[in-house]
N, C-alpha and C positions, 0 to 999 in steps of 0.2 A: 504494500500500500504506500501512496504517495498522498500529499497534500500539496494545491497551488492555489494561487487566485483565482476568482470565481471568473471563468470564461477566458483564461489565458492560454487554457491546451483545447482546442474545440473540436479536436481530432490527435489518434494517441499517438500519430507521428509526431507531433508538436510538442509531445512530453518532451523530448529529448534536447529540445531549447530553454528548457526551462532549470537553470540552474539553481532555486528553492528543490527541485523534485528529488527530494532524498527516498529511497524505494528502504521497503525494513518488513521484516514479516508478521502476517496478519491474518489471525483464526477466523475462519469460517465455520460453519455461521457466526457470526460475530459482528461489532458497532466498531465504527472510526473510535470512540472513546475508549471501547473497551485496547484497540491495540494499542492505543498514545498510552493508556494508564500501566500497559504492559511494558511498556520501554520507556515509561519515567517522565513520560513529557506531557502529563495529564495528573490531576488532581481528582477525582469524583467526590469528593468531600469540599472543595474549594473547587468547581468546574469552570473553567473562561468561554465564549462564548464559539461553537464549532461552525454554526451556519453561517460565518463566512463566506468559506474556501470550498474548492472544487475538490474531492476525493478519489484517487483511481486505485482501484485493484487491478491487478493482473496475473495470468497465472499462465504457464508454458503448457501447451498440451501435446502428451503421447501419443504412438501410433498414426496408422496411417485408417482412411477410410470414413466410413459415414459415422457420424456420434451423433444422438438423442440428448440435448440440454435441458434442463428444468430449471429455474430460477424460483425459488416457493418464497422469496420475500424481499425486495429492496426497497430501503428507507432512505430517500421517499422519491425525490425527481432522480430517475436513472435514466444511464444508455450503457447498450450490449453493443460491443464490437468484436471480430474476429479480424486480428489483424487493422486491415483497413476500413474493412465492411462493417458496418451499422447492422446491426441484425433488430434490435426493437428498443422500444424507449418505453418507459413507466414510470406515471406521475401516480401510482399508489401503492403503501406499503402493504397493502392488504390483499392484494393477487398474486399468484403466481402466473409465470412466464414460459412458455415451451417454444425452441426452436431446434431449428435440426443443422450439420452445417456437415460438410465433406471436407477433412484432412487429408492434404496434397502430401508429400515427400518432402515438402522443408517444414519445419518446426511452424507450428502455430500457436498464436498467445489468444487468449481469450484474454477482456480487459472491461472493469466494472466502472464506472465513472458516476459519482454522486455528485449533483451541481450542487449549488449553494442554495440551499431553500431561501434565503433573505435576499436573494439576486430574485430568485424566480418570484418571490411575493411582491415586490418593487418593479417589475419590471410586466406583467400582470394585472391588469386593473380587475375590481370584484364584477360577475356578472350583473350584480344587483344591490341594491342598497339592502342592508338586512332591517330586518324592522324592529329587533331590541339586540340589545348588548350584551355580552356578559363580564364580570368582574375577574370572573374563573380564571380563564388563559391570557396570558400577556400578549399574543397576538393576533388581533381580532379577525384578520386574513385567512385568519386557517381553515376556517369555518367550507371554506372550499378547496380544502387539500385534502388529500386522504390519507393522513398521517397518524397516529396516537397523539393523545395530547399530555401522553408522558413527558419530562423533559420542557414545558410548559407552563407549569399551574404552578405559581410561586404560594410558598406555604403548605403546599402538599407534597411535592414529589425533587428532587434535586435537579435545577437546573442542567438537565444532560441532554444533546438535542439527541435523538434517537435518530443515528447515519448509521449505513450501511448494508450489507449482507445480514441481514439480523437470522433470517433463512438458509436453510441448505442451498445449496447448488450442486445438481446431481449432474452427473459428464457420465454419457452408458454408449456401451458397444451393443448396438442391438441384434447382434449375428450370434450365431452359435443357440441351445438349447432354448424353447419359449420362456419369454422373460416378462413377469409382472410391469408394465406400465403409468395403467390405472386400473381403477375397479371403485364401484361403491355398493353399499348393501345396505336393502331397506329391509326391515324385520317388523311382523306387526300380526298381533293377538287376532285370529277367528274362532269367535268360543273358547273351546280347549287347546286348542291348534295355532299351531307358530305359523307364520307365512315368513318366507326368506325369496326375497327378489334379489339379484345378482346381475353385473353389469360388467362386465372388463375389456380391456381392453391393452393389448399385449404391445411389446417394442417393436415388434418385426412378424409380416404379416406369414402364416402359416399355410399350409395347403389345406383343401378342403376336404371333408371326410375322414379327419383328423379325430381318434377317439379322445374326447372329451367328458369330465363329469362332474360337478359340484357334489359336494361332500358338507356335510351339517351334522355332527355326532355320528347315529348309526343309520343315519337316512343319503339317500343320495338321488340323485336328476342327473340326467343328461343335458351337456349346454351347448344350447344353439348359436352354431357361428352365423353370425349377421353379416361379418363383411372377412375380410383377411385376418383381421389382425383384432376382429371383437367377437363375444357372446355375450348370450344372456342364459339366464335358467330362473325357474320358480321352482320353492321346493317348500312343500307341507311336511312340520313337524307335528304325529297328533300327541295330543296332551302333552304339550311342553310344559316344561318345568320354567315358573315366570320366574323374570329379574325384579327384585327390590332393593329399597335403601337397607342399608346394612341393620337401622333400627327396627326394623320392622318383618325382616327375616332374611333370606341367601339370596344373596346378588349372583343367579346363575347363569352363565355365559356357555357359549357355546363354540368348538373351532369351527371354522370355517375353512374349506382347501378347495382348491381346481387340480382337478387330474386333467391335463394336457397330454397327450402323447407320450405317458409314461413319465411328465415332469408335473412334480409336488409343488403347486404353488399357494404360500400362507396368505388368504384373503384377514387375515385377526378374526377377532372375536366379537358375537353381539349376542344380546338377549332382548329379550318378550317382553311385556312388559304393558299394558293401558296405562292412562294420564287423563283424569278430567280436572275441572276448573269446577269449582262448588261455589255457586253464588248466592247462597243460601235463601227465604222466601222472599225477602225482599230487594232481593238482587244485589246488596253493597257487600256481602262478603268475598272472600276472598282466597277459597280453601284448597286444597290440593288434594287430590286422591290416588292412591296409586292401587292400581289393581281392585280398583272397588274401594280398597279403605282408607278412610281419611287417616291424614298423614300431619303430624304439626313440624312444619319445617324448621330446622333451627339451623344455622349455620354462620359464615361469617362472607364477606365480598372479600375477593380476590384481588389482590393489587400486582405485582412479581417478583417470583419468584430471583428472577436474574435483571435488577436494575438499571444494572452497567450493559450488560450484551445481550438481553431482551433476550435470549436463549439458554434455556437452564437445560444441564443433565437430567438424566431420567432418576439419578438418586435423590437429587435435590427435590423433584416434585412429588418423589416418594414420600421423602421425610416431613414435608410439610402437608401432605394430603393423611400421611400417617397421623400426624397430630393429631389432626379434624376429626377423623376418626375415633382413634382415643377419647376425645374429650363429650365424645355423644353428636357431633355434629352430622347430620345429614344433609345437608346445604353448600354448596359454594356457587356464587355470583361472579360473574365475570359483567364488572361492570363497563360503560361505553366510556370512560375515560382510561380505557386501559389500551389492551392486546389481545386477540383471538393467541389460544395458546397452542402449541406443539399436539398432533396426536398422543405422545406419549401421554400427555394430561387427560386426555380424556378417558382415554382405554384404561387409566391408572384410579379413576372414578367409577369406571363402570366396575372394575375387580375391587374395588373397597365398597361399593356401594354407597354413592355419595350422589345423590342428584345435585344434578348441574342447571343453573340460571344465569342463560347468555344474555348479554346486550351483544345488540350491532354498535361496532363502536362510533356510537356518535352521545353527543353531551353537550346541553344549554346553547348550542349555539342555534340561529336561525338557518337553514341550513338552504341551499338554491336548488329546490325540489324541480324547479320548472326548468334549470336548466341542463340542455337533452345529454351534453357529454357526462357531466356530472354525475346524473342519474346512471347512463350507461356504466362507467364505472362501479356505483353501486351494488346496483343487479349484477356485474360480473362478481364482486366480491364476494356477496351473499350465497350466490348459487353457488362458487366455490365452496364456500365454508360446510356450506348445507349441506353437498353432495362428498365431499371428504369424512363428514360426522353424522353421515345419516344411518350408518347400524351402530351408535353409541346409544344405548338405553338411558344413562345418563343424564341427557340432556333431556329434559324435561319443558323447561320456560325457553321461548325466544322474547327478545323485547326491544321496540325498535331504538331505544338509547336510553340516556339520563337526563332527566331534570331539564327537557327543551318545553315542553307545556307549563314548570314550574317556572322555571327561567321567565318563560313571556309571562306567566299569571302575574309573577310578581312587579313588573315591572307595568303591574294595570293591562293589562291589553283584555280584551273581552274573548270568549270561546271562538268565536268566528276567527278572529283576529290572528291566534294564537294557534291556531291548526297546520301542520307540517305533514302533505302531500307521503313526503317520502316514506318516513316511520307511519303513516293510519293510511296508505294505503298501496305502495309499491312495495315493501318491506311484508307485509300483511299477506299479497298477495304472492310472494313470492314463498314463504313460509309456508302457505296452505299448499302450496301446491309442491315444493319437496321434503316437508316435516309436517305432515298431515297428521302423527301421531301425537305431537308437542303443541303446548298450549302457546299463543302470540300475545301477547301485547302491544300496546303503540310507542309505551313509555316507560317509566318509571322517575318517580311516582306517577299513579294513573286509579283515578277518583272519582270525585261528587264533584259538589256545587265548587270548588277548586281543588287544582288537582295533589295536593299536599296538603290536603284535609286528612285526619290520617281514619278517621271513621267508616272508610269507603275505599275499598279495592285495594293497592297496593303501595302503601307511603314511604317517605323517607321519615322515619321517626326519632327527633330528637328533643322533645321535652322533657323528656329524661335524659342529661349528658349535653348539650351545645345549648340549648335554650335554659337550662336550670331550673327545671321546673318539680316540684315536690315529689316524691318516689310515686305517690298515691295517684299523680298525672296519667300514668302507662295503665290503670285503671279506666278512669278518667275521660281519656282519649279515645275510646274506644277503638282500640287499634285494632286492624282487622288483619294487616299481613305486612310487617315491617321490611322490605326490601333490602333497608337499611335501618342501622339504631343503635346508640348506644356509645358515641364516640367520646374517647378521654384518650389524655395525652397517657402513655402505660406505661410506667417506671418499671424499667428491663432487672434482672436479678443482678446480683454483686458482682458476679464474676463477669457478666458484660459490662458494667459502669466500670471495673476494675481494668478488662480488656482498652476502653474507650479513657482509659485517664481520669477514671472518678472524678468527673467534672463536679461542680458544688451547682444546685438547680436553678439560679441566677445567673451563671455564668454563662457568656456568647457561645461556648462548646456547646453545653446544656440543650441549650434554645434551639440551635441549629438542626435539632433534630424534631422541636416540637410544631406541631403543624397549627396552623394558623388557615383559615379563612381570606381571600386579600378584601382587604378593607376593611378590617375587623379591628374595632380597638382590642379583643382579649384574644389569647389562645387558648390552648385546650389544656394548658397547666393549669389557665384561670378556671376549665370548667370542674377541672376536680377539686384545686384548692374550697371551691363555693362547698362540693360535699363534705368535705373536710371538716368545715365550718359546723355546714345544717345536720350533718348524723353525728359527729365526736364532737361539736361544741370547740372545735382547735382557733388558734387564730392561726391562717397556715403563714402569714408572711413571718412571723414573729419565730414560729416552732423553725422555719427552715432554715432561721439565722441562729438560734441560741439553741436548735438540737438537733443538726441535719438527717442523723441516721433514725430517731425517731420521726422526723417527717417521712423521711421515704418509709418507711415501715407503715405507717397510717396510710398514707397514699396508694400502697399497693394491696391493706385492707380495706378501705372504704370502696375501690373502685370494685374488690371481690361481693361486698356485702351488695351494691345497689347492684351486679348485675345477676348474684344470686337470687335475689329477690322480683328482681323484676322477671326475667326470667319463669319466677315460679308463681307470678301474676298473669302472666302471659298464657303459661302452661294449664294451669287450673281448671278442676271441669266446672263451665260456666261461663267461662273467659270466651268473648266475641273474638278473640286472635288465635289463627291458625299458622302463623311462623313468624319468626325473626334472624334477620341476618343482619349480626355486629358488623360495624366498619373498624377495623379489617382485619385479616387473618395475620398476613407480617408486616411486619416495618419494613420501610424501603431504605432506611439512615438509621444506623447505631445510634440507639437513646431512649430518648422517652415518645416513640409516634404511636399512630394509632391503634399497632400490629396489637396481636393478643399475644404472638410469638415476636419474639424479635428478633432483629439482622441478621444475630449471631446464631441463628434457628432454635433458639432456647424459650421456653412456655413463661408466661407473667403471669401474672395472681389471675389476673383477667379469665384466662387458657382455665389453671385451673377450675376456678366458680363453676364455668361453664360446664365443665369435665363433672363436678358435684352435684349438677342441677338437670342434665339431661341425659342422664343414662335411659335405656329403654325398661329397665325397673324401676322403677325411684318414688320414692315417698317424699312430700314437699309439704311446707302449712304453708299458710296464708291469714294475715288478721283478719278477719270480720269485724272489726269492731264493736258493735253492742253484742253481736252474735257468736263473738268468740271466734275461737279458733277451728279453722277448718284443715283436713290432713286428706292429702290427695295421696292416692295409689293409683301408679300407670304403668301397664303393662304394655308395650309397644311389641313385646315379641310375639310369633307362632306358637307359643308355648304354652298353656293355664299355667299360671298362678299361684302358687298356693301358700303361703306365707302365716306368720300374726304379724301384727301392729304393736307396740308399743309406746304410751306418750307416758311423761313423767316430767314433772313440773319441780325444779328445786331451788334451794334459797343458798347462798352465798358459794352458789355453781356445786355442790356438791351432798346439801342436805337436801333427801327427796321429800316432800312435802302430800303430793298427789301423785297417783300411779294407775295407769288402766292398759288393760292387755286386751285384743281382739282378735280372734282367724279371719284370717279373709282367703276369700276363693276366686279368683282375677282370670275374665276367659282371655284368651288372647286377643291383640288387638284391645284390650279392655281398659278399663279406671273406673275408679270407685271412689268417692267422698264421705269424710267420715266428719262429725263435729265433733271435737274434745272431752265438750260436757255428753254428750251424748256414750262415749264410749268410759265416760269415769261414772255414771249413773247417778250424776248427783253437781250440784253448782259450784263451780271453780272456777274466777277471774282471770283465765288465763292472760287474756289482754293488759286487763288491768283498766275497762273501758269502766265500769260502774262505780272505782274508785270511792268501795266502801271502807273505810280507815286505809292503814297504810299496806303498802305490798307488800305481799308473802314470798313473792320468786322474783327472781334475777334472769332465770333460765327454764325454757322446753325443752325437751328433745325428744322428738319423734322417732322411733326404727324400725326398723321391716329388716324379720329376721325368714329365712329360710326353714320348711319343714324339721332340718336338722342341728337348727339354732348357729349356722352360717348367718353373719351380717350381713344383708343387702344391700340398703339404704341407710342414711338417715339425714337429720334435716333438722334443724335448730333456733329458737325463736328466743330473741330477747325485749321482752315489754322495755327496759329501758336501753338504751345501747351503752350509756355512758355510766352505767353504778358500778362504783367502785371496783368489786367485787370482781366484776368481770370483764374488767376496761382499765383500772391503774393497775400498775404492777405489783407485783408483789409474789409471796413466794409459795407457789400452787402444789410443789411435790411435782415437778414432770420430772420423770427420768427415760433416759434413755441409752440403748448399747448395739453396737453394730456387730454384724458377723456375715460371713457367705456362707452360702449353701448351692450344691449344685452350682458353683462357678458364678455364681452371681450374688451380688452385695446385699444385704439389708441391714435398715434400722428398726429396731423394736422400740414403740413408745408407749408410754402410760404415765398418767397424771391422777394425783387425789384430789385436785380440784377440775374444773372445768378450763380447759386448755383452749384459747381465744385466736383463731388464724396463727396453726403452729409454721413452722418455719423453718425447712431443713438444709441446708447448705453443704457441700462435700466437691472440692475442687478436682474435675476431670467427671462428674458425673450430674446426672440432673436426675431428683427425685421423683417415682411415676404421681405421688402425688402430693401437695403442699397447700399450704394455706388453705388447710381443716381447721377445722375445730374437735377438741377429742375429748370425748366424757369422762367425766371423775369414773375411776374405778375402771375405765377401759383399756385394752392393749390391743395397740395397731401395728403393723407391720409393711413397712415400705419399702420398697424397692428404690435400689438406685442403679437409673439405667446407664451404661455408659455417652459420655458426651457427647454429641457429632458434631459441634460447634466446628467451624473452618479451622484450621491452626493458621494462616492471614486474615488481612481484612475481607470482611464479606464480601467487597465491589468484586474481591480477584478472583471467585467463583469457584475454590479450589474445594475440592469435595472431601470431607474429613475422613479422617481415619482412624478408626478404634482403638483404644487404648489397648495394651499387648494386653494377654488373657492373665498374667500374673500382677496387674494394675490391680492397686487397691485405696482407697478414698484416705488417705493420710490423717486429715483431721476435720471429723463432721459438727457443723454445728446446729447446736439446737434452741429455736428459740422460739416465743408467745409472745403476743400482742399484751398479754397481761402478765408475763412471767420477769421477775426481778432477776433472774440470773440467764447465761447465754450456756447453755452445755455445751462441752468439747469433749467430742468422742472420740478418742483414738485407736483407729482398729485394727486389729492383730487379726495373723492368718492362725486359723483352728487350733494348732498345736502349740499357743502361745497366750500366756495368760494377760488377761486385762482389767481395766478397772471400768466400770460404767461408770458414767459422768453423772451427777444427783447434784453438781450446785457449784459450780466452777463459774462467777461475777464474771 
């Protein structure tokens, strides 16, 4: 790769005058950023502005004879040359490109050339006045490029412009044995029965009468050659085994292959699967169903995986889709300010079972629906995307972008006014007719009487978290299907602030990471400092100058408690909301951003909550206030049920006060609500809403134990948040002692009093789970998984490596939101004796 001024080389013979053109090597798929930051001449943390300059790639190609090109992504005005020859030009990062070319006997260069987007926007006038503005992106022109608006949106994302080959580029010899080209596969439920449509399309055309046959488990068809070098086939599975989200039962897949003429070729995998849209009687809901049964989405929006080079490994979207997983998530959003992602991510969804909620990427802007090339473009991107990811069961939502109807609402414009052609009816149209199984929308959010009403269809919900508005709001609000919700800036664990220079939370480092709105006097440190305030009564500016390690300790429980709770507001049978997906799943900048996971691929308190509150078992209360306490049981699995209940009410976290036990029998797919008072047979304050003399309790705690007195759930209620008791420090009896078994680490814990957002720490690993809460008189057992954090900085994308197998956690520590001392566990391998830790200040 080379770098010149914009329109200096305008042919690649020209390079060679150009004495700037220093040539240096450069990954594909890969960004002009990601190679500058690889040879030292680039910052991604401090980035300088790249839309400049003109960028060329080039690359020598072997052999002689015909070769099959594919280009699946350039960012964003490109030209292909061979040599001398022009072969195509591309002004959008969201197609791919096929051409074909003949190599002669002398050496031929293929050569990639990225113009200057800031030449091309200047030089370009808009087709059309747009008719409102957005505050979003810094450059209002874009609105008719087909670019990401990654690399744009100041306060969100790192000024990085996204150049280059972000995409493979695939060079094939198409001679010798039948060779995969293309192929797509639609899959789609008839009663009991799979239907599998098939499509391919080979590098080099075959003879005919060629035995052919698609293959689907233990079924197979013969396929029909259409022309030289394509078929097709139908093939009925009966009674297929359907694909679900992994909460709800077995995301089952199925291979797929083409026998050609004695060659094996792997079409991947798909599954079965129905999708309807529940709009409940009066039409404003907003509900998901999979295979007949309602489904409550919970998940988080997708931001990337890979920053710097917008192309991540396939372990990378392992380990962050693994997360999701883990933490109870059946949702991710790929929203329209992003990136359409790599196949690997999809097929990596369908095997975890994770439905998927695409935008088209587009967002706020007014976009030139009427204008014909534009749209052309469009439609070519879409039908791509559609017919590459049309046997992923996964995807579920399509939606024609973000926040372009909110954008106009807000900015006053009337319904008429404010209608975009492209997303409600080209987008619309093009969805029904190659993803006929998946539901569309026009937008997101997408409403009532405005369209970020969150009462009606599909909102971006943040009264809780950016607007600051009282927990009891996400009640309130009647939210019907949060698309978005729930954003705080998320203070990452010690060992990433440790990795990142343990900035102090005032400091420029600090900040750099926390995101901002533009034009916002606050950012989203200020949104959580507010809860900080309104649930612990802190003053946070005061605590984060005279006790910074107790601020961040509060900070990363308060953000746990409001999204446990809200969550289990959301959840609740009764509740008019049928999903939520937090903004976001990772941080794109080392720090405090909106990820639940951060940079460094490590879980925040956030990760956790979530992981505590949406298991497909789980027991949750809820205040009622006059009416007490209510205790949900959900059973989201194929499985019945069959458990007890127990609630117990006690005073200075550890004297039980009130005690009541129930069996419960849960069909699958099921839940069942229980009242407090109802299962103790008799009147007990649990709220503490009647406020007849003074409180008895400090603490609930609900659990769901297993037929064989296995813990399932539990779930935990405090009338006051801030009494003493269970909120200053002081010295509760936690102890704890580490050991392995079977090759793998734990920590055993147990506390005589009631143990407040515990807190495990152990450098080289990360706990499977943290910031619990853990009952007087309990013992828990935690894993510590090994770390996969990068050993560089995240921009450099370097895929970690496991600690050797006789790695073991040096010194673990242990700590409570309400405990006076910090345990330090020092752990010995089995044949060596130790001390457990009981009260080491």
């Amino acid at each position: 790769m080379c770098s010149t001024p914009a329109g200096a080389a305008t042919r690649p013979e020209a390079l060679a005058t150009i004495n700037s053109a220093a040539w240096f090597e450069a990954l594909v798929p890969g960004t002009v950023a990601q190679a500058l930051a690889v040879h030292g001449v680039f910052d991604p943390l401090t980035p300088t502005p790249l839309g400049r300059q003109d960028y060329w790639y080039r690359l020598r190609l072997s052999g002689t004879g015909r070769r099959l090109i594919r280009l699946h992504g350039l960012a964003t005005i490109a030209e292909v040359w061979l040599d001398e020859t022009l072969l195509l030009r591309s002004d959008s990062m969201f197609v791919s490109h096929e051409t074909a070319v003949d190599i002669g006997p002398d050496a031929s260069t293929l050569y990639v050339c990225f113009r200057s987007l800031e030449h091309h926007l200047s030089t370009c006038p808009p087709s059309k006045r747009a008719r409102w503005r957005t505050r979003l992106v810094d450059t209002p022109s874009l609105r008719e490029v087909r670019t990401t608006l990654l690399g744009h949106m100041p306060g969100w994302f790192p000024s990085i412009e996204p150049i280059g080959p972000w995409r493979a580029i695939e060079i094939v010899d198409p001679h010798g044995p039948p060779r995969l080209w293309q192929h797509s596969l639609r899959s789609s439920v008839r009663g009991h029965d799979g239907l599998l449509e098939v499509e391919i399309k080979l590098a080099a055309p075959v003879e005919e009468g060629r035995n052919a046959w698609l293959r689907c488990g233990e079924h197979e068809a013969p396929l029909t050659q259409l022309a030289p070098s394509s078929f097709s086939a139908r093939l009925t599975l009966p009674e297929v085994e359907l694909w679900w989200p992994h909460t709800h039962g077995e995301p089952s897949l199925y291979e797929v292959t083409a026998d050609i003429d004695g060659v094996t070729l792997s079409l991947g995998r798909t599954g079965f699967r129905t999708i309807t849209l529940e709009r409940g009687p009066e039409g404003r809901d907003f509900g998901l169903s999979v295979n007949g049964t309602p489904v409550f989405a919970r998940g988080a929006c997708w931001s990337s995986a890979a920053p710097l080079s917008l192309h991540a490994d396939t372990s990378i979207y392992e380990h962050y889709l693994h997360l999701a997983k883990t933490a109870g998530l059946n949702m991710i959003r790929l929203g329209g300010t992003m990136t359409y992602e790599a196949d690997a991510f999809y097929a990596l969804c369908d095997e975890l079972g994770l439905l998927v909620w695409q935008d088209f990427m587009f967002a706020n802007f007014d976009y030139p629906s009427l204008d014909a090339g534009f749209v052309e473009r469009v439609e070519r991107e879409a039908i791509q995307f559609m017919t590459r990811t049309a046997g992923n069961p996964s995807l579920v939502v399509f939606c024609g972008g973000s926040e372009i109807a909110q954008q106009a609402a807000m900015v006053g414009l009337s319904p008429p006014q404010r209608g975009v052609e492209l997303t409600e009816s080209t987008l619309a149209d093009i969805a029904a007719t190659y993803r006929p199984d998946a539901i569309y929308i026009s937008d997101s959010p997408h409403g009532g009487v405005l369209p970020f009403y969150p009462n009606e269809g599909a909102s971006h919900y943040y009264g809780v978290g950016a607007y600051r508005r009282p927990l009891d709001d996400a009640r309130r609000a009647g939210v019907r299907f949060a698309s978005e919700c729930l954003a705080f800036a998320n203070v990452p664990c010690d060992a990433t602030l440790e990795a990142i220079g343990s900035p102090a939370p005032q400091e420029p480092r600090w900040k750099r990471a926390v995101p901002r709105d533009p034009g916002a006097s606050w950012d989203f440190d200020d949104v959580r400092d507010h809860y900080l305030h309104e649930l612990y009564g802190v003053d946070a500016a005061r605590l984060r100058n005279e006790d910074p390690a107790r601020y961040l300790e509060l900070s990363r429980a308060v953000v746990a408690e409001v999204v446990g709770e809200t969550f289990a507001e959301w959840r609740r049978i009764g509740s008019v909301c049928s999903g939520a997906l937090v903004w976001q799943l990772q941080d794109v900048l080392p720090g405090a951003g909106w990820g639940i996971v951060d940079a460094y691929r490590r879980p925040k308190s956030f990760w956790y909550a979530m992981k505590q509150s949406l298991q497909p078992r789980q027991i949750l209360l809820t205040d009622e206030g006059l009416n007490g306490l209510d205790i949900h049981v959900f059973n989201d699995s194929q499985q019945r049920l069959d458990a007890h209940v127990e609630i117990v009410a006690m005073r200075d976290g550890s004297i039980p006060l009130a005690r009541a036990r129930h069996e419960v029998r849960i069909a699958a797919h099921g839940a069942a609500v229980f009242n407090a008072a109802e299962l103790l047979g008799r009147f007990f304050d649990f709220t503490y809403a009647y406020r007849f003399g003074p409180r008895e309790h400090d603490t609930v705690i609900a659990s769901m134990y297993s037929t064989n007195g296995v813990l399932l759930s539990q779930a935990f209620y405090f009338p006051e948040r801030t009494q003493a008791g269970i909120f200053e420090r002081g010295d509760i009896g936690l102890e704890a002692h580490a050991e392995p078994s079977d090759g793998r680490w734990w920590v055993t814990l147990q506390t005589s009093r009631l143990a407040r957002h515990v807190q495990i720490s152990a450098p080289g690993f990360v706990p499977s789970d943290n910031w619990f809460h853990l009952a007087p008189g309990a013992t828990v057992r935690v894993e510590l998984v090994s770390d996969s954090a990068p050993r560089s900085h995240p921009f450099a994308q370097s895929t970690a490596q496991a600690p050797d197998a006789d790695t073991k956690p040096s010194v673990i520590e242990v700590r409570a939101v309400n405990s006076s001392k910090t345990l330090r566990v020092r752990s010995k391998q089995p044949d060596q004796s130790f001390v457990d830790a009981k009260g080491l200040s």
